[in-house]
C-alpha positions as CSV (number, residue, x, y, z in Angstrom):
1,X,46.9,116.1,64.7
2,X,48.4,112.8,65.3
3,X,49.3,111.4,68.6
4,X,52.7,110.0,68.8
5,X,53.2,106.5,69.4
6,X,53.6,105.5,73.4
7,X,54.3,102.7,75.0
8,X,52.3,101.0,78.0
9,X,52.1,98.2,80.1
10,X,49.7,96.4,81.7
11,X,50.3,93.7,83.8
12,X,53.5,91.7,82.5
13,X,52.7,93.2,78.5
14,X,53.7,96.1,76.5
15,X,51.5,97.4,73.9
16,X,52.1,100.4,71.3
17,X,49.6,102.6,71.0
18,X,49.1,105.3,68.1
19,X,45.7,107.6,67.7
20,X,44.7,110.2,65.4
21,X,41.9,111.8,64.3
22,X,39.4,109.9,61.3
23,X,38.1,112.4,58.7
24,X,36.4,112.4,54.7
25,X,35.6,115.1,52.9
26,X,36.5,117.6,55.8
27,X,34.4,116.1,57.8
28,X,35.2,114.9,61.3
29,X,33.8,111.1,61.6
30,X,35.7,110.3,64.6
31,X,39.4,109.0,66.4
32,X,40.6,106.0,65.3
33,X,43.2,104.0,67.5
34,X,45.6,100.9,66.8
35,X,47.1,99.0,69.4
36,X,49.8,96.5,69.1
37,X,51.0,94.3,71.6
38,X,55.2,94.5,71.8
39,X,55.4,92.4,74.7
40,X,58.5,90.1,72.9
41,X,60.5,93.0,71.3
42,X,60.1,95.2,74.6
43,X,61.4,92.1,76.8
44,X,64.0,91.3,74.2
45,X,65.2,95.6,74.1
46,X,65.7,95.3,77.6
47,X,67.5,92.2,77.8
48,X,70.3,93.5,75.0
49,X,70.4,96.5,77.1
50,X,71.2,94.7,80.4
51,X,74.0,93.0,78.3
52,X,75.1,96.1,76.9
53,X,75.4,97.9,79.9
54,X,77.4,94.7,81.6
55,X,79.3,94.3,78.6
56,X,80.2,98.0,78.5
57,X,80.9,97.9,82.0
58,X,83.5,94.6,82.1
59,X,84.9,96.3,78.7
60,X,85.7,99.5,80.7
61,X,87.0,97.7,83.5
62,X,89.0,96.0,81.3
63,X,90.4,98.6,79.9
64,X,91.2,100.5,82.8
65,X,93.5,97.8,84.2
66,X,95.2,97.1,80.8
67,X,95.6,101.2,81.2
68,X,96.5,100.7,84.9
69,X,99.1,97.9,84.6
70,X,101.0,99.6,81.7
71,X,101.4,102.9,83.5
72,X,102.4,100.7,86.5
73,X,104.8,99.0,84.4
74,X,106.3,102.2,82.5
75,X,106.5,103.0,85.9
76,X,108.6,100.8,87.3
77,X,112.2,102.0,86.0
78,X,111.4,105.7,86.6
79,X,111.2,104.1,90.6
80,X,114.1,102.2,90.2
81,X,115.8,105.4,89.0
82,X,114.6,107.4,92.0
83,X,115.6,104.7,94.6
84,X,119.1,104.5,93.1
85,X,119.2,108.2,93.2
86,X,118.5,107.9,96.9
87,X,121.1,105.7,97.7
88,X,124.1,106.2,95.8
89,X,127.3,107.8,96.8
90,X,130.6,109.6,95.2
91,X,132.1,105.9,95.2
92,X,129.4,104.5,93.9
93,X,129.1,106.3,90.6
94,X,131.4,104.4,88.6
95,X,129.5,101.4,89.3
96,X,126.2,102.4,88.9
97,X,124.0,101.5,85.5
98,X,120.7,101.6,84.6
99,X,119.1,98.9,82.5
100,X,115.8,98.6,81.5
101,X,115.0,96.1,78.8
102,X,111.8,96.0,78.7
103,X,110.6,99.6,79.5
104,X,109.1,101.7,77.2
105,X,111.5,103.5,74.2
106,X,111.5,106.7,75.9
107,X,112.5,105.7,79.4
108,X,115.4,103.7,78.0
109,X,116.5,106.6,76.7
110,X,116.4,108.0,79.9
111,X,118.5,105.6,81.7
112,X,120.8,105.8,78.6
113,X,121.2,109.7,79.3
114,X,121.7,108.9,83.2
115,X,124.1,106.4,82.4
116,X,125.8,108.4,80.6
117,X,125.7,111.3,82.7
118,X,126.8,109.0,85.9
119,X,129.9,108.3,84.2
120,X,130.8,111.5,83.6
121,X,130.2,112.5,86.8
122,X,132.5,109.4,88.0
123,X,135.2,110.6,85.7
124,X,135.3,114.2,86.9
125,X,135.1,113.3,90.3
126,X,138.0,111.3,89.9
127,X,140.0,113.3,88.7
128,X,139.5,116.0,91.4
129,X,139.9,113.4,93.8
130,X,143.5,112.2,91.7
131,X,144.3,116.2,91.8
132,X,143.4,116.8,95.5
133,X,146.2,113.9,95.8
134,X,148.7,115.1,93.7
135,X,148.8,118.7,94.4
136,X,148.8,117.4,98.4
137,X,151.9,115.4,97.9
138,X,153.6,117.5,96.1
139,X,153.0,120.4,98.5
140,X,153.3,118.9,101.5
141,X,157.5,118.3,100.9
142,X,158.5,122.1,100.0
143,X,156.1,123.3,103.1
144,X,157.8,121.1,105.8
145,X,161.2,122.4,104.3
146,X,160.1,125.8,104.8
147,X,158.6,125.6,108.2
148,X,161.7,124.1,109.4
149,X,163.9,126.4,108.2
150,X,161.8,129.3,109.7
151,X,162.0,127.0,113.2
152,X,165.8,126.9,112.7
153,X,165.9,130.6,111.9
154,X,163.5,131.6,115.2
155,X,166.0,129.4,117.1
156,X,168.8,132.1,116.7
157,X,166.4,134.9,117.3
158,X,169.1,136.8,119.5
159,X,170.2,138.2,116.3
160,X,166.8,139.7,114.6
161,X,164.5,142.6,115.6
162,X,160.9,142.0,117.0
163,X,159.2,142.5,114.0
164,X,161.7,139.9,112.5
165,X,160.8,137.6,114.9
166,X,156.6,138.7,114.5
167,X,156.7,138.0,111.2
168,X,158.9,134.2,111.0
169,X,156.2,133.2,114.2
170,X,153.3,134.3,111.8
171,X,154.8,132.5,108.6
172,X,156.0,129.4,110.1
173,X,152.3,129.1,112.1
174,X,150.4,129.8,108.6
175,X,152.9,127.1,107.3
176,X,152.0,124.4,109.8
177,X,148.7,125.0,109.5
178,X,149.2,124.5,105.6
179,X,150.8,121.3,106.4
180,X,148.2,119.8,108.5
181,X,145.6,121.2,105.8
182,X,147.4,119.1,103.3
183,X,147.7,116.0,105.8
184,X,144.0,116.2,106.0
185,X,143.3,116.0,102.3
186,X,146.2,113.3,102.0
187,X,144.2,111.2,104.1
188,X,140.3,111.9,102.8
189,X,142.1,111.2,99.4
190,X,143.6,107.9,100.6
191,X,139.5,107.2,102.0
192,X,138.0,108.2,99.3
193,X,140.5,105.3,97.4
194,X,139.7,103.1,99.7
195,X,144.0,102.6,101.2
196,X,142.4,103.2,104.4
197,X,143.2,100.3,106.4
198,X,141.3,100.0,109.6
199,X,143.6,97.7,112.6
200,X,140.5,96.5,114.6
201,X,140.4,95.2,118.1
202,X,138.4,94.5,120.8
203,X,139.2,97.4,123.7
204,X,137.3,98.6,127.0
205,X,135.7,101.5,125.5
206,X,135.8,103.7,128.9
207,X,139.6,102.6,129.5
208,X,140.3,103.7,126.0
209,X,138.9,107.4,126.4
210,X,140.4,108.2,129.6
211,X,143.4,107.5,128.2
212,X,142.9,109.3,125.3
213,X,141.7,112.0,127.3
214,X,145.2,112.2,129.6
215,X,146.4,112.9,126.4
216,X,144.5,115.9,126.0
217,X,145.1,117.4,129.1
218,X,148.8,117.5,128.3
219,X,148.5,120.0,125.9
220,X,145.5,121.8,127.2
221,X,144.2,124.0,130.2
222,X,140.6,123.4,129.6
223,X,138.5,120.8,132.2
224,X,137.6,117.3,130.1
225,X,135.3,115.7,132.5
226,X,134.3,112.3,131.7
227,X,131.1,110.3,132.7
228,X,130.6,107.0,132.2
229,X,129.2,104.2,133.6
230,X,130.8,101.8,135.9
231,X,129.9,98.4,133.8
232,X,132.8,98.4,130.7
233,X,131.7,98.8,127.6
234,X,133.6,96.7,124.6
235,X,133.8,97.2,121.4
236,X,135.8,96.5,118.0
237,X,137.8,99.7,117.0
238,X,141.3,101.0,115.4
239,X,142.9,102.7,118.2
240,X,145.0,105.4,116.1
241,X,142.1,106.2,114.3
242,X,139.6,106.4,117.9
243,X,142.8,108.8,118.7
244,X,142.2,111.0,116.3
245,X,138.2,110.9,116.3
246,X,138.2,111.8,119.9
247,X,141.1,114.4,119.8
248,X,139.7,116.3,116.6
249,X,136.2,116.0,118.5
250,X,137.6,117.3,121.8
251,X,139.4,120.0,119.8
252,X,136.7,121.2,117.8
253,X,134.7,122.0,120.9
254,X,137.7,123.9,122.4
255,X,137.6,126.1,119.6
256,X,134.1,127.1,119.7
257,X,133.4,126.9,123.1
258,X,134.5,130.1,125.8
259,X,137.5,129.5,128.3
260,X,136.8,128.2,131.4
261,X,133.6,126.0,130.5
262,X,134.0,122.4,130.5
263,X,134.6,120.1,128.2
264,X,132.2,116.8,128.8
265,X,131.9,113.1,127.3
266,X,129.9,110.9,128.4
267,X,129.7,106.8,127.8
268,X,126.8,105.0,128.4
269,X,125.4,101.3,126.4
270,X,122.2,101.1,125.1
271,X,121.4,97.6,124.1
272,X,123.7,96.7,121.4
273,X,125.5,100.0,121.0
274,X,127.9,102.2,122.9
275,X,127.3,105.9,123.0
276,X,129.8,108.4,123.4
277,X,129.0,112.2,123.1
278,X,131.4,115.1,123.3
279,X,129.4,117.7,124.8
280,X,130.9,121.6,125.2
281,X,129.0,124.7,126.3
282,X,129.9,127.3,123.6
283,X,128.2,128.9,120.7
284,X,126.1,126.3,119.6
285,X,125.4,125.6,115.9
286,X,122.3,127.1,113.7
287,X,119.7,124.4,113.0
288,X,120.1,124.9,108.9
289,X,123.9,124.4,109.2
290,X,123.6,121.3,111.7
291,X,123.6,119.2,108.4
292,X,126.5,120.5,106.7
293,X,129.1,120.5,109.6
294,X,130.8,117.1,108.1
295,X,131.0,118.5,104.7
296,X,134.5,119.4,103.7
297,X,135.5,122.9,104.0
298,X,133.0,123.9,106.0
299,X,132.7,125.9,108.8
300,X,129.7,127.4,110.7
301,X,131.2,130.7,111.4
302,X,134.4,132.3,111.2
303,X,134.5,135.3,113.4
304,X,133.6,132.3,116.3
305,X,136.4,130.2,115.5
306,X,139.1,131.8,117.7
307,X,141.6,129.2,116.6
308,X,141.1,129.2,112.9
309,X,141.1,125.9,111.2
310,X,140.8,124.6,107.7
311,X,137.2,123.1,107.9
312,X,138.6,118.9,107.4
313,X,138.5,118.0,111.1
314,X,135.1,116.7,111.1
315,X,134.6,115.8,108.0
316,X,138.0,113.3,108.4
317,X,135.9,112.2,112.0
318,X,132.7,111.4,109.5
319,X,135.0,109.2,107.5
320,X,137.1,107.4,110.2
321,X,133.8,106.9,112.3
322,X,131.6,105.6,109.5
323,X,134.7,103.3,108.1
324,X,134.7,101.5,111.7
325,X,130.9,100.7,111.1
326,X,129.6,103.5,113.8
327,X,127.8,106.6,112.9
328,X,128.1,110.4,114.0
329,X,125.4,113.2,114.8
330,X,125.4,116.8,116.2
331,X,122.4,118.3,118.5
332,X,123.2,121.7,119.1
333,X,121.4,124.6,120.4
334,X,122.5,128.7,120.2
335,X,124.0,129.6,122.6
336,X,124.3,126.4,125.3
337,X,126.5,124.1,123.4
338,X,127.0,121.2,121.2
339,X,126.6,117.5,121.3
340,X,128.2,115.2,119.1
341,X,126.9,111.8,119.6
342,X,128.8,108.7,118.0
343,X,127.7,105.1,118.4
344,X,129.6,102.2,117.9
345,X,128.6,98.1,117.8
346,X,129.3,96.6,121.3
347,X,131.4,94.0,120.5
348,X,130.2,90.4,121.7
């Protein structure tokens, strides 16, 4: 049988080397072997192998970053879309746009869709907001003529019957509080147009809220205690609008906190920025719902809120608070109380 051909080396050469068996007539003579030395094609073999396997290697390398930087570069819009996503607000819609020239055909017609769907976005929410204005308005005028004529008619109540009088109390309450519901909207609609327009001036911070606070006690039994430190603290603010922050925040924990507990702010300055928190013992606030207490509407839980209310207060505090470059947040646990914390620039 023949031997197949191998390959060996000995010392620095290669030689072939290919045997098989010599034989005439049938008759076994002997082996006969040929070597040949392959020294140059073996060295050469290897050598286009080696620069093969580099070239292979570079060309996969290659590759992979052409691979790499295109992916990066497709990318790069779908990031810029997730980053505007993060960012933008209800006032920002109608200004927002996507343009990508040079990303690929399908993500362009990505940002076309999101442009597209932006606007109408913008567009409905406009006209909500122009509805939430208009229906206000128009409200607001026939309500206030009704609730004063139910005053005027409770003022001669010598001539009606209890229930009489039950029910004008009942209806001219549940019209007031319509009123002030559409006085609320009136004034996130006006925000949300951006007619707010914010009076500020440098006041004493601590002077401000004990003043504010002697207000409160006017028209309420419950204890407002107030601590704060004894250096003043400045700051730039609208003082109509710190009115009503602090009276809808010192209101807000009435509401949902048991008679007899104490009402408590406190002042304090912390480098650059002055602290105020509003701190009651009442119900306390659920932490899933401690994120959605400034949305409109909203309320934690009804059959707590003794005093009703139409779910705006804190959501027009958000607003005025944030429009006066400070910030609000709410720490609450069940069942101790409530803290709502807003910070302000310390005016310098």
């Amino acid at each position: 049988m023949p031997v197949a051909p191998q390959v060996h080396k000995i010392d620095q050469n290669y030689f072939i080397l290919c045997s098989n068996t010599l034989e005439i007539k049938g008759k076994l003579i002997g082996e006969l072997s040929v070597a040949h030395d392959i020294t140059r094609e073996q060295t050469m073999f290897m050598a286009m192998v080696q620069s093969s396997s580099v070239a292979s290697l570079l060309v996969i390398m290659i590759i992979s970053g052409a691979i790499a930087f295109y992916i990066s570069r497709s990318l790069r819009p779908l990031r810029q879309v997730s980053r505007m996503t993060e960012v933008i607000s209800v006032s920002d819609l109608g200004k927002a746009q996507l343009y990508f020239q040079n990303a690929p055909s399908e993500v362009k017609e990505l940002a076309q869709t999101c442009n597209q769907m932006l606007m109408r976005l913008s567009e409905s929410w406009e006209k909500e907001r122009q509805f939430v204005s208009n229906i206000s308005h128009e409200l607001r005028t026939p309500l206030t003529i009704v609730h004063g004529y139910l005053q005027s008619v409770l003022r001669r109540r010598q001539n009606l019957t209890e229930t009489q009088i039950e029910g004008l109390e009942t209806a001219a309450l549940e019209a007031e509080n319509t009123i002030q519901m559409l006085e609320d909207l009136l004034e996130l609609a006006r925000a949300d147009s951006g007619y707010l327009h914010y009076k500020m001036q440098p006041c004493v911070l601590n002077d401000l809220v004990a003043e504010i606070v002697g207000m409160a006690n006017q028209h309420s039994d419950r204890q407002i205690v107030i601590q704060a430190e004894a250096n003043p603290i400045e700051v730039k603010l609208d003082y109509q609008y710190m009115k009503q922050i602090l009276l809808n925040l010192i209101d807000n924990a009435v509401k949902y906190s048991d008679d007899g507990t104490p009402i408590t702010l406190k002042l304090k300055q912390q480098g650059t920025q002055a602290i105020m928190q509003v701190c009651d013992r009442g119900y306390g606030i659920p932490l899933q719902q401690q994120s959605r207490v400034f949305e409109r509407f909203y309320r934690v839980d009804e059959a707590r809120n003794r005093a009703g209310g139409t779910g705006l207060g804190l959501s027009i505090v958000k607003t005025l608070v944030e429009g006066m470059g400070g910030n609000i947040t709410v720490r609450s646990k069940l069942e101790e109380g409530s803290v709502f914390q807003v910070v302000f620039p310390v005016f310098s």
